[in-house]
ROZA-105641 format. One record per atom (N, C-alpha, C): residue in one letter; x, y, z. Coordinates in steps of 0.1 Angstrom, whole numbers, padded with zeros to 4 digits, always signed. Atoms other than C-alpha are relative to their C-alpha. Example, Ala and Ser with C-alpha at 12.3 -4.5 7.8 and 13.67 -1.06 7.14 Angstrom:
2
A+0009-0012+0000;A+0123-0045+0078;A+0009+0012+0000;S-0009-0011+0000;S+0137-0011+0071;S-0008+0011+0008;
This chain:
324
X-0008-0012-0002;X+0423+2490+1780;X+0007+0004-0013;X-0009-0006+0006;X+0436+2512+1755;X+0013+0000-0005;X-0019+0008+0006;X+0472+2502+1734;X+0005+0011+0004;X-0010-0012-0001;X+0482+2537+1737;X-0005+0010+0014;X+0009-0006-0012;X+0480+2560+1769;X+0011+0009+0003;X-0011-0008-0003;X+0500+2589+1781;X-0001+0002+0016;X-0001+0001-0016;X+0513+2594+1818;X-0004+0018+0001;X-0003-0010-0002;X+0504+2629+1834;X+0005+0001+0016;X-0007+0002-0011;X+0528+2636+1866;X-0009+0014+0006;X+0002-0012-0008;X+0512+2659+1895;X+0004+0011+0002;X-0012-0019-0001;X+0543+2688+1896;X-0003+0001+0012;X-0002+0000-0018;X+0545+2701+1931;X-0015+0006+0004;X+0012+0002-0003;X+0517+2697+1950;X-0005+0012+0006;X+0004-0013-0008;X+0519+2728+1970;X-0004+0017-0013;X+0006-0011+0003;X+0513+2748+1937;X-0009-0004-0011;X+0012+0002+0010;X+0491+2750+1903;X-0004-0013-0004;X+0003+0010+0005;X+0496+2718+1894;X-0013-0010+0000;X+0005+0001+0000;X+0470+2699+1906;X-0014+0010-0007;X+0012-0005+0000;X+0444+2724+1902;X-0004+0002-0018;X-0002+0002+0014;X+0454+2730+1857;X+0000-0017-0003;X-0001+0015+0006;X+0454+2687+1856;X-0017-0002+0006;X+0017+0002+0000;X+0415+2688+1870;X-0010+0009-0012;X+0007-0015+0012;X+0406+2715+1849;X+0000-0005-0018;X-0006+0010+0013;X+0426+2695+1816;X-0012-0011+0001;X+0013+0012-0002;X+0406+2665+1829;X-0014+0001-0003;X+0018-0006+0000;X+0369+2682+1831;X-0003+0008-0013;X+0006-0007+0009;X+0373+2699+1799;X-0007-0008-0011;X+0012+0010+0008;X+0357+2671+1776;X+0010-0003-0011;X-0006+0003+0009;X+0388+2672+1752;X+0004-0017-0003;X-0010+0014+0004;X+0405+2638+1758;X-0008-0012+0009;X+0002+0014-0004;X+0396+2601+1768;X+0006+0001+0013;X-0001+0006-0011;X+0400+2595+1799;X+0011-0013+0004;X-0006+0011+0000;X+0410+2562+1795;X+0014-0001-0006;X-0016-0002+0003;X+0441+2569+1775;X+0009+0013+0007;X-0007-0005-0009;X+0454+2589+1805;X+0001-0009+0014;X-0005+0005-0014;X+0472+2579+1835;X+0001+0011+0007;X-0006-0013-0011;X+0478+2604+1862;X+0008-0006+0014;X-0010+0005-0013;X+0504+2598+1888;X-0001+0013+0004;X+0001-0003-0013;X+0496+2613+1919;X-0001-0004+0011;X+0004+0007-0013;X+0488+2615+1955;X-0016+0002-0002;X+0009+0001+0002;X+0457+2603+1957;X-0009+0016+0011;X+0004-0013-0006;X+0445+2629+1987;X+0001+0011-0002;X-0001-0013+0007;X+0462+2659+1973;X-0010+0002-0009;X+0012-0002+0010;X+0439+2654+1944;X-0011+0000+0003;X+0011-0001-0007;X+0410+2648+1963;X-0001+0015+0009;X-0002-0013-0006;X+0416+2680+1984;X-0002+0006-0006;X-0002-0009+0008;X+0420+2700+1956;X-0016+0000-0009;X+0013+0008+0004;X+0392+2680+1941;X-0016+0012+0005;X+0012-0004-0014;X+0366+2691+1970;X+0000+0019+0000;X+0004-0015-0003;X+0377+2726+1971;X-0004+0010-0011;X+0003-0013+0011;X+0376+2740+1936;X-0012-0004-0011;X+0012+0010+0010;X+0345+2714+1924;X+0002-0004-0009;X-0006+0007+0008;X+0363+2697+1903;X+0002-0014-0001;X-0003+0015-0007;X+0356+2658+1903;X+0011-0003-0014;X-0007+0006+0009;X+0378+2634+1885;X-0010-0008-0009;X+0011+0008+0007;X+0364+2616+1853;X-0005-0012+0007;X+0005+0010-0009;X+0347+2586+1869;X+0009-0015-0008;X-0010+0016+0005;X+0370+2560+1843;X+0015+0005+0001;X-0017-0006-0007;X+0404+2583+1856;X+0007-0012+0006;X-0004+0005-0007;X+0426+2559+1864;X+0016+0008+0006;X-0012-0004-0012;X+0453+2568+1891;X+0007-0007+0006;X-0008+0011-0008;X+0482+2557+1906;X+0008+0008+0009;X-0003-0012-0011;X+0487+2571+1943;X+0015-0004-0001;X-0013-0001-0008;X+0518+2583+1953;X-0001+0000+0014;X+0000+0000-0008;X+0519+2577+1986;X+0010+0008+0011;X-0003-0010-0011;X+0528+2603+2013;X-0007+0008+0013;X+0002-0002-0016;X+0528+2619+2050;X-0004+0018-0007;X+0004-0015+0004;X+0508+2655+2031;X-0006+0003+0008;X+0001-0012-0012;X+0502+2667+2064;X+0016+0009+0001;X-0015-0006-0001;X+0538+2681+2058;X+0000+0010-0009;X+0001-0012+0011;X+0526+2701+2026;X-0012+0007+0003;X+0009-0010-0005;X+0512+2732+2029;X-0010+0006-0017;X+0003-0009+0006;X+0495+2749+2000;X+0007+0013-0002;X-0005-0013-0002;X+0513+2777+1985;X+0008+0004+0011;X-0012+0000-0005;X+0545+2768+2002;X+0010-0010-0003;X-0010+0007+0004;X+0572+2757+1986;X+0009-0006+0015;X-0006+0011-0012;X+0591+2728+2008;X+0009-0008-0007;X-0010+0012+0008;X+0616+2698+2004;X-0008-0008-0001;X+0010+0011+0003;X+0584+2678+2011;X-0011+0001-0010;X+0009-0004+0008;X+0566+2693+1984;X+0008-0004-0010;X-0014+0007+0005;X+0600+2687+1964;X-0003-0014-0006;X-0001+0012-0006;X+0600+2652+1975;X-0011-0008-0009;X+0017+0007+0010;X+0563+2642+1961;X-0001+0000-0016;X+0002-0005+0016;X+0566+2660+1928;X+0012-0010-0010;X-0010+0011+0006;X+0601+2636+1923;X-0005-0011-0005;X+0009+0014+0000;X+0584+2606+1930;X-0007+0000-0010;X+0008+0003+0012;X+0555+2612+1906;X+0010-0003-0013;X-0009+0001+0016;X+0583+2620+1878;X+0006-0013+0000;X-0007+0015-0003;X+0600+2586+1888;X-0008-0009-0005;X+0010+0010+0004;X+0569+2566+1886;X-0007+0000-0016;X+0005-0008+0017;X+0561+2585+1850;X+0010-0011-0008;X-0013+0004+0007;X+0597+2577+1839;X+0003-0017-0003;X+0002+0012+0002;X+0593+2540+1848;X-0006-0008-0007;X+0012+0007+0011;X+0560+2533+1835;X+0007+0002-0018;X-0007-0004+0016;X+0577+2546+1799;X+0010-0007-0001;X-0013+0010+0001;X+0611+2525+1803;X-0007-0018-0002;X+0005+0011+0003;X+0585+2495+1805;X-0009+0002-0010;X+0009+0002+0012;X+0563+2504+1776;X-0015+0001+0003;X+0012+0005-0007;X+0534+2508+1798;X-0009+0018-0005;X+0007-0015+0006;X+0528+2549+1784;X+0010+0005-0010;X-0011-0003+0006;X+0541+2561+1756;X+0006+0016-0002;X-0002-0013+0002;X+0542+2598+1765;X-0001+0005+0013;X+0001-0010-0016;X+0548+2621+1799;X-0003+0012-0002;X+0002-0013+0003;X+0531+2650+1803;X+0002+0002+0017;X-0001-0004-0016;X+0546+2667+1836;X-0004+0017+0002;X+0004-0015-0007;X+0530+2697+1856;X+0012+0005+0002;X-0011-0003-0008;X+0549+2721+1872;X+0006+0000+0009;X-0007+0001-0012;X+0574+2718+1895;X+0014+0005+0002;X-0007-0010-0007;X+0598+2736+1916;X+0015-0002+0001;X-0011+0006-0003;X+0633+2732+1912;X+0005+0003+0008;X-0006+0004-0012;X+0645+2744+1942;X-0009-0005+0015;X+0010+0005-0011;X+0619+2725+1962;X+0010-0015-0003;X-0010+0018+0000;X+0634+2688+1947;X+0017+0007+0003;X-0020-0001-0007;X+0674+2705+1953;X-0003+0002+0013;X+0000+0007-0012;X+0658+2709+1989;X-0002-0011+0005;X+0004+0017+0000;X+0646+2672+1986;X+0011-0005+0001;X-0006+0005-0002;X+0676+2667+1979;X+0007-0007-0014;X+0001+0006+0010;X+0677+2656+1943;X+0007+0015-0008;X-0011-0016+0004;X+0706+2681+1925;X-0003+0001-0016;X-0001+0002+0017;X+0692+2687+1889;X-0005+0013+0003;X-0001-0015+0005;X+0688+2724+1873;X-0018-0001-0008;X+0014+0000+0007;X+0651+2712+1857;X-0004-0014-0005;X+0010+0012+0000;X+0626+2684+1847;X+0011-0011-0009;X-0006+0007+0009;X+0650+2679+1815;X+0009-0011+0001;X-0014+0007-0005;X+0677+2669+1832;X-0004-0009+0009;X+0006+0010-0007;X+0658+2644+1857;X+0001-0014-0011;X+0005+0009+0012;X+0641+2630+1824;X+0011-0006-0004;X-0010+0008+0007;X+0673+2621+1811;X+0008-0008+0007;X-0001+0007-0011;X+0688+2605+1840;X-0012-0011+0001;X+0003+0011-0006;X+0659+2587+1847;X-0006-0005-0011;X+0003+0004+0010;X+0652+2576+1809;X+0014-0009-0004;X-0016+0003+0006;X+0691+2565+1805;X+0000+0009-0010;X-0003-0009+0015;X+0692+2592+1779;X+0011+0009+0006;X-0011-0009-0003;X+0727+2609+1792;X+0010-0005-0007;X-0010+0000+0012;X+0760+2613+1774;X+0000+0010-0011;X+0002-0011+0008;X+0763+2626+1745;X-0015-0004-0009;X+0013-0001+0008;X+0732+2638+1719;X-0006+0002+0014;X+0014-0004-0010;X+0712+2647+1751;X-0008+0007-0002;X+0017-0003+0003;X+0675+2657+1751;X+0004+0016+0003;X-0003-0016+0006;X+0669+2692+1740;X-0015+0005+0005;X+0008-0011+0000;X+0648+2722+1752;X-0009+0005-0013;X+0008-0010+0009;X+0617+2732+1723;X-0012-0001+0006;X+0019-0009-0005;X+0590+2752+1728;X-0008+0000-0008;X+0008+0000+0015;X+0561+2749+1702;X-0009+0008+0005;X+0012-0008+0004;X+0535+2774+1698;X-0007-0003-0011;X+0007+0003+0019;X+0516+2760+1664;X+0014-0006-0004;X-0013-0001+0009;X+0541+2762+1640;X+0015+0013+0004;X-0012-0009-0004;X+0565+2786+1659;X+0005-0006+0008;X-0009+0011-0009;X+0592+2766+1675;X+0016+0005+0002;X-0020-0004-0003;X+0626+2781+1694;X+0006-0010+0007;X-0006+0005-0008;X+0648+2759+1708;X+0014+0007+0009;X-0013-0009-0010;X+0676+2768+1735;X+0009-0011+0000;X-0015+0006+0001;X+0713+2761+1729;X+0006+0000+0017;X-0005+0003-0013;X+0719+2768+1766;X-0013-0003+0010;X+0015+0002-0007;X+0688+2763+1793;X+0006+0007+0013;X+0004-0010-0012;X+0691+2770+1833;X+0015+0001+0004;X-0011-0008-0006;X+0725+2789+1836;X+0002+0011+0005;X-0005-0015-0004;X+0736+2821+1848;X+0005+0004-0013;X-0002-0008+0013;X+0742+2845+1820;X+0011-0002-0002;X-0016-0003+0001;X+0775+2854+1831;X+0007-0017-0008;X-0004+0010+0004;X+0780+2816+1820;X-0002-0003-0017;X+0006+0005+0013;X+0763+2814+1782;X+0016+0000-0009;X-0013-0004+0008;X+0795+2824+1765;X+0008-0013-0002;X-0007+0014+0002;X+0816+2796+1773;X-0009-0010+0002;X+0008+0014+0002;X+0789+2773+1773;X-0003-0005-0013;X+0004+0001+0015;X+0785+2779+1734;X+0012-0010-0003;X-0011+0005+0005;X+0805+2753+1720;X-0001-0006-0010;X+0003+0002+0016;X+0807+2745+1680;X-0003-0017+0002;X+0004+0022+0002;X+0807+2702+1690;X-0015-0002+0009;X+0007-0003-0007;X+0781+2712+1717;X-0014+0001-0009;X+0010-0008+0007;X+0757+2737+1690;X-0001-0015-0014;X+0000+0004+0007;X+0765+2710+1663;X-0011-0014+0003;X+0002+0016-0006;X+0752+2675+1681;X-0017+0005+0003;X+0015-0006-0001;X+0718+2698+1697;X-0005+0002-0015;X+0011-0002+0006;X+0706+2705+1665;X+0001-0013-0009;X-0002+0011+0010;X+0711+2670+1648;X-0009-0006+0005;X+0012+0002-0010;X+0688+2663+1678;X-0011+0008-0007;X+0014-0008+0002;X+0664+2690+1669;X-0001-0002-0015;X+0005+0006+0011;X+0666+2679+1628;X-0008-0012-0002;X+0005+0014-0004;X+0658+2639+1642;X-0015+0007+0002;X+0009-0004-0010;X+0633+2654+1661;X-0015+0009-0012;X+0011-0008+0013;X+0614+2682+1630;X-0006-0014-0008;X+0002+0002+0014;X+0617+2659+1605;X-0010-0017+0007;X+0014+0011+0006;X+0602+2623+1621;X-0007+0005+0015;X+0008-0002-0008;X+0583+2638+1656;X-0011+0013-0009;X+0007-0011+0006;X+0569+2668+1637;X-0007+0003-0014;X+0006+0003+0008;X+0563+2653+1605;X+0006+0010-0013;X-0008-0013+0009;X+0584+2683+1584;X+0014-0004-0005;X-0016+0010+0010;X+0608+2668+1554;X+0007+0003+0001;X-0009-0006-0001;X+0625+2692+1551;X+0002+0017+0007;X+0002-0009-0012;X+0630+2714+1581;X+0014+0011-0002;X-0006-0012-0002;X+0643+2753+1580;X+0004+0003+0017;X-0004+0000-0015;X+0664+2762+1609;X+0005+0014+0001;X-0004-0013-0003;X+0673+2801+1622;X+0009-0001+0009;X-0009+0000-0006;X+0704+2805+1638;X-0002+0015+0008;X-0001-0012-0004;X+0702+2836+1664;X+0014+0003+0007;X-0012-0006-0003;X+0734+2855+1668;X+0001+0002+0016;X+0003-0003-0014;X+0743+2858+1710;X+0006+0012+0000;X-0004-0022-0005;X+0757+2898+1708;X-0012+0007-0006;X+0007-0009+0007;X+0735+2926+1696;X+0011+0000-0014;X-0003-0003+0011;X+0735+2931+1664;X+0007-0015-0011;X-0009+0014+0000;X+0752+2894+1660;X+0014+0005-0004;X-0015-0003-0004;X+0787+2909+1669;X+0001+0010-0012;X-0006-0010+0012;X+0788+2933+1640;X+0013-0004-0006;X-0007+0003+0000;X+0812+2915+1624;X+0012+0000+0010;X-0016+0003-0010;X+0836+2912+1657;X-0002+0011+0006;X-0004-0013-0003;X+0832+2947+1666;X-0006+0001+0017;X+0006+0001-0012;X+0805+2940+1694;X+0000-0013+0008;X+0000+0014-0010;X+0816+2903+1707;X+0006-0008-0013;X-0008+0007+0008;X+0833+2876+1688;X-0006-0017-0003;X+0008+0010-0003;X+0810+2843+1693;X-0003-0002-0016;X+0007+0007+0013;X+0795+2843+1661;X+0009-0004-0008;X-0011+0004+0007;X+0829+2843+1642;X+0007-0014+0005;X-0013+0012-0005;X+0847+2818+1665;X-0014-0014+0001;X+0009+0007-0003;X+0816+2797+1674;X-0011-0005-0007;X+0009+0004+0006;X+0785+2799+1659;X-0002-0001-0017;X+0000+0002+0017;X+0792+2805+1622;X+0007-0010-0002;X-0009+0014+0006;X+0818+2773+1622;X-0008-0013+0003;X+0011+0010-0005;X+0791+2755+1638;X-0009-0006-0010;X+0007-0003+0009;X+0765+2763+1614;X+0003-0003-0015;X-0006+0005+0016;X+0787+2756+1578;X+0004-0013+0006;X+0000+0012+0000;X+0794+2723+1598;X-0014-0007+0001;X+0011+0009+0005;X+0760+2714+1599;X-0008+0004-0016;X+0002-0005+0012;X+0753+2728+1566;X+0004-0013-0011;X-0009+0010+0009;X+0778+2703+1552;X-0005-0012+0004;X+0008+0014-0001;X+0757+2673+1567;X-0015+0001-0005;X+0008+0000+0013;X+0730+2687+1543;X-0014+0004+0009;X+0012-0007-0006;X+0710+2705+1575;X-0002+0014-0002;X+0001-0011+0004;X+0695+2735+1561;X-0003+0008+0014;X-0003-0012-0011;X+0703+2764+1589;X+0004+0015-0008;X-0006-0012+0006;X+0709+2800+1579;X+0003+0006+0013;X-0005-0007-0013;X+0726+2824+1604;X+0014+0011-0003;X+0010-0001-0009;X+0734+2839+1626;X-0002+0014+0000;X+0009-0008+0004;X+0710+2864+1624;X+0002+0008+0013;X+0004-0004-0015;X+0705+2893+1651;X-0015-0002+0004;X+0013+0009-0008;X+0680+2875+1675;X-0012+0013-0002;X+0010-0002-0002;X+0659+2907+1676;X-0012+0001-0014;X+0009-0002+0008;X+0648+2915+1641;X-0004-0016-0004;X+0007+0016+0008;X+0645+2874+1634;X-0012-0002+0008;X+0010-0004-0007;X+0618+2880+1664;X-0009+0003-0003;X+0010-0008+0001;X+0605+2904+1653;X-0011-0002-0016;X+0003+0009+0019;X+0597+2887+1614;X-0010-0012+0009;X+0005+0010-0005;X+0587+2857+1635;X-0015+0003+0007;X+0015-0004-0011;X+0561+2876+1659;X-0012+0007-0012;X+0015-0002+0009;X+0541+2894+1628;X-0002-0010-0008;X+0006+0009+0007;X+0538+2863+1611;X-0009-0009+0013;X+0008+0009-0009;X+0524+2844+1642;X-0009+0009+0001;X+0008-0012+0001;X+0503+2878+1647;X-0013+0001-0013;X+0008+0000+0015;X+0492+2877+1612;X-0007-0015-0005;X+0000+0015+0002;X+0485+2840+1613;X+0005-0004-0011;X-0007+0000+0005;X+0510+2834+1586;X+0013-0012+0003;X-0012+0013-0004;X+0537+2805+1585;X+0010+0007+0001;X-0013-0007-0004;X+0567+2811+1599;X+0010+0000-0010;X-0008+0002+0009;X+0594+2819+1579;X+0013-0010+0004;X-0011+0010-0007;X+0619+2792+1599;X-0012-0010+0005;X+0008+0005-0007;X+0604+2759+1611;X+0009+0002+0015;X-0003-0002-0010;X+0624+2765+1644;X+0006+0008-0004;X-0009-0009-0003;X+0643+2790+1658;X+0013-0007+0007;X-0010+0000-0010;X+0680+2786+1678;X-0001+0011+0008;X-0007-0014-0010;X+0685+2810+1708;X+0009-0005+0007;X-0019+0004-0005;X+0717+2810+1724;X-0006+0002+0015;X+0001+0003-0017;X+0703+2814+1759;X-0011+0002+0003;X+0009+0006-0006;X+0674+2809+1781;X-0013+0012-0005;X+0008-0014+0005;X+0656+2848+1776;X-0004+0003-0012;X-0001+0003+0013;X+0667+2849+1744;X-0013-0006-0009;X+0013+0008+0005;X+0639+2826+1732;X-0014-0002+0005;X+0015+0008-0010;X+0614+2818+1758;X-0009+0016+0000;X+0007-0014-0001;X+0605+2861+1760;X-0006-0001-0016;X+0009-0001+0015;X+0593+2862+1723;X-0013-0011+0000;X+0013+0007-0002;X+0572+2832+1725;X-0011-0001+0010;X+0012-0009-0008;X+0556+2839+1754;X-0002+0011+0005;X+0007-0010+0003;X+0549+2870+1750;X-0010+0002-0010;X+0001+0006+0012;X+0538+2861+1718;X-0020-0011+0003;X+0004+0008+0000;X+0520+2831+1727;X-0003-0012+0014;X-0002+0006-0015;X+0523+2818+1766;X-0012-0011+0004;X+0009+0007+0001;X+0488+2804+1768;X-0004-0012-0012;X+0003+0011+0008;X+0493+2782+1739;X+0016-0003-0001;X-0018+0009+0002;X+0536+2772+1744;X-0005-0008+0012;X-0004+0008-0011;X+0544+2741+1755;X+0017-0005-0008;X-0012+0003-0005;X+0578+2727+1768;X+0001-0009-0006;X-0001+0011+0000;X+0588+2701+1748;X+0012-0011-0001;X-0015+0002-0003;X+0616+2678+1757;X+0008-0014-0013;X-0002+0008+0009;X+0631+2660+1724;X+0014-0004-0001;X-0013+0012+0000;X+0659+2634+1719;X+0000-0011+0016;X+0005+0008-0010;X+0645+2611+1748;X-0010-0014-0005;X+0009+0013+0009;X+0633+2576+1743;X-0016+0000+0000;X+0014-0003+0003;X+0598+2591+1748;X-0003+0012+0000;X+0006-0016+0000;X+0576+2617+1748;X-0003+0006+0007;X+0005-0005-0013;X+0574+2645+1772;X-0003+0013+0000;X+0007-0014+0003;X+0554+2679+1772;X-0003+0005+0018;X+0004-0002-0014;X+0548+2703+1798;X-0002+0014-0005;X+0004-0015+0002;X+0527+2735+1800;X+0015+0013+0003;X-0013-0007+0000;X+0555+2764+1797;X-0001+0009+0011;X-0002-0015-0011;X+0548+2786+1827;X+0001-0014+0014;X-0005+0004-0014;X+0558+2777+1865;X-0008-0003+0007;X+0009+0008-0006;X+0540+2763+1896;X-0003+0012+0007;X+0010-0010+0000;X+0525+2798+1902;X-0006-0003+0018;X+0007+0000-0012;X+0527+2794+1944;X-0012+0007+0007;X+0008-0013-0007;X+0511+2823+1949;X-0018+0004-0008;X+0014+0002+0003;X+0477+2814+1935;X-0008-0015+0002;X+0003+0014-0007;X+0476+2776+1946;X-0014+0000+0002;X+0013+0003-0006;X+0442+2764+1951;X-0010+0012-0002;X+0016-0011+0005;X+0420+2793+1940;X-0005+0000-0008;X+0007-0002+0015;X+0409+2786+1910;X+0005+0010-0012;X-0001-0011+0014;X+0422+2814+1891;X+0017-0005-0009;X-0010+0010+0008;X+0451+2790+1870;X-0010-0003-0012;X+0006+0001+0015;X+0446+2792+1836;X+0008-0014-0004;X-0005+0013-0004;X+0452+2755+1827;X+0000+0001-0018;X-0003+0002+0016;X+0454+2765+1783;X+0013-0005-0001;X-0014+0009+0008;X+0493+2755+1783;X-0002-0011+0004;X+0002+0015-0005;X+0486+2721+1803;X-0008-0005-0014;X+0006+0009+0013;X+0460+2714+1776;X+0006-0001-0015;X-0009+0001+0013;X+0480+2721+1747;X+0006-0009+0004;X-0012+0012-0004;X+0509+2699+1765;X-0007-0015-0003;X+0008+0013+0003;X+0480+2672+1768;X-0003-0006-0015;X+0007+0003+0018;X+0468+2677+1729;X+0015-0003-0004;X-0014-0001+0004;X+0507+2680+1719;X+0004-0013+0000;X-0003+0016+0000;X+0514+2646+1735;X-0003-0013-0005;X+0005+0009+0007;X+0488+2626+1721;X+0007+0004-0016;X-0001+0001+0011;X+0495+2639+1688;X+0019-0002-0004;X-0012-0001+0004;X+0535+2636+1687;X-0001-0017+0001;X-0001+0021-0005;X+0526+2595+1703;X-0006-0004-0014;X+0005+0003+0010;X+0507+2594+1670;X-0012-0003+0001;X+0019+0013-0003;X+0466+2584+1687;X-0005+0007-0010;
C-alpha cells in the first residue's frame, strides 16, 4: 500500500456529491490506490448503476453505514445531514492517526447537518473541532484558482454582522496563518499580500465608513512590523478588477493572495472569474483539506449533468500541497 494517500468524504448524499467523486475517479488523472473514499457503500453503488459510472476496480472504500431508505435524492434531510457528518468524522480520524495525509470533502449541506443536529456554520468549522485545531490561530478560508488566491477575513455571517466582526487581533492572527500557510504549503518565499478595504471606495478617507482607519489600517502596519509584506487597504473593486485582467490575460497576479473583508466580497470575483477551476481550501489545520468551491447542487442530483472540474482540481490540489 502506498505511504501517502488522501481521504475523499461523500458530502450529502442526497446531492452532487456522489455523482462529481465517480466522475473524479473515472477520469484516469490519479491512482487509485492513493485514494480512500469514505462513504456509503450503496449510495455509491446506486449512483454507480444509474449514471454508468463503475468504481476503479483497486478503489478502496470505507462504508459508512446507514438505514438510506431514509434518503431521497434531491432532498435535503437531517438524514442526509446525518451521513455526510459521519463521512467527515471518519476522514477527520483517519488524519488524527496518520492514516491520510489530506481530506478532500464533497459538498455538503449545512442546514441538513444543523437539522442532524450538529450546530456548525460550515465544513471549516467541523474540521477544526474535529482536528483539535480550535482557539486561537484557527483554520482559515482560501480559495486558489492557479495563482489567484483570496482569502476571507469573515466567512458564513450575516452582513449586517461583518463590521464588528473585523477585529485588528482577529485580521492580525488570520493572516500570520495565511503567511505560514503561502510561504511553506505553497512554496512562495516571499509572499505579497492585498488588503481589500470593507466601504466603497475604502471609506474615502472616513467620509464613507470608518473601518479602514480604526481597524484595518492598524492591523496591517502591525503586521507590517512582523516583516509581513501586505499593502492596503485598497478599494476591493478596482484591486478585482487588476486581478481579473491578469487572470484573463494569463498573467501573474499582481498579489500572491488577496484579503476580503466578507464572504461576497471575495468568492464573486473568483468565481466568476474562475468557478470551474476554484477550490476551497482550508489552511492552519494539522492537515490538508480541499474542496470543490460550488454547493451540493440538489436540484440536479443524479442526472449526470454535474460538472465535477472543481472536485478535480480539489483532488490535484491535495495531492500536490501533501507533496506526492
Amino acid at each position: 500500500m502506498p505511504e501517502k494517500r488522501i481521504a475523499i468524504t461523500m458530502g450529502d448524499p442526497a446531492g452532487i456529491g456522489p455523482e462529481i467523486i465517480l466522475k473524479t475517479l473515472n477520469c484516469g488523472d490519479f491512482d487509485p490506490r492513493r485514494i480512500v473514499l469514505i462513504a456509503n457503500t450503496e449510495i455509491m453503488s446506486m449512483y454507480s448503476d444509474k449514471l454508468g459510472l463503475k468504481l476503479p476496480s483497486e478503489q478502496e472504500i470505507i462504508d459508512i453505514p446507514f438505514d438510506v431508505s431514509k434518503i431521497t435524492p434531491r432532498v435535503e434531510s437531517a438524514q442526509s445531514g446525518e451521513l455526510s457528518y459521519l463521512a467527515l468524522e471518519k476522514a477527520c480520524a483517519m488524519a488524527n492517526s496518520g492514516q491520510v495525509n489530506a481530506i478532500v470533502t464533497a459538498p455538503l449541506s449545512k442546514n441538513a447537518i444543523n437539522k442532524a443536529g450538529y450546530k456548525f456554520s460550515g465544513q471549516t468549522e467541523i474540521l477544526e473541532k474535529l482536528t483539535g485545531k480550535q482557539g486561537k490561530n484557527k483554520a482559515e478560508m482560501l480559495f486558489v484558482a492557479g495563482d489567484f488566491k483570496v482569502m476571507l477575513l469573515t466567512r458564513h455571517i450575516p452582513f449586517a454582522d461583518v463590521s464588528k466582526s473585523l477585529n485588528k487581533e482577529k485580521i492580525i492572527e488570520s493572516v500570520r496563518v495565511l503567511h505560514t500557510s503561502l510561504r511553506e504549503d505553497f512554496k512562495i518565499e516571499h509572499p505579497k499580500i492585498a488588503l481589500c478595504g470593507l466601504n466603497p471606495h475604502a471609506g474615502e478617507g472616513g467620509l464613507i465608513g470608518s473601518e479602514e482607519i480604526t481597524v484595518l489600517i492598524p492591523a496591517m502596519n502591525e503586521l507590517k512590523e512582523l516583516g509581513i509584506d501586505i499593502e492596503g487597504a485598497f478599494p476591493a473593486d478596482m484591486l478585482f478588477a487588476k486581478a481579473a485582467r491578469a487572470y484573463l490575460n494569463g498573467q501573474k497576479q499582481p498579489y500572491d493572495c488577496y484579503l476580503a473583508c466578507y464572504h461576497d466580497q471575495g468568492l464573486i470575483p473568483i468565481k466568476s472569474l474562475a468557478v470551474d477551476k476554484t477550490v476551497n481550501t482550508t489552511i492552519g489545520l494539522p492537515v490538508i483539506r480541499t474542496s470543490p468551491a460550488h454547493g451540493t447542487a440538489f436540484d440536479i442530483a443524479g442526472s449526470g449533468k454535474a460538472d465535477f472540474n472543481s472536485m478535480c482540481e480539489a483532488v490535484k490540489l491535495a495531492f500536490e500541497l501533501s507533496g506526492f
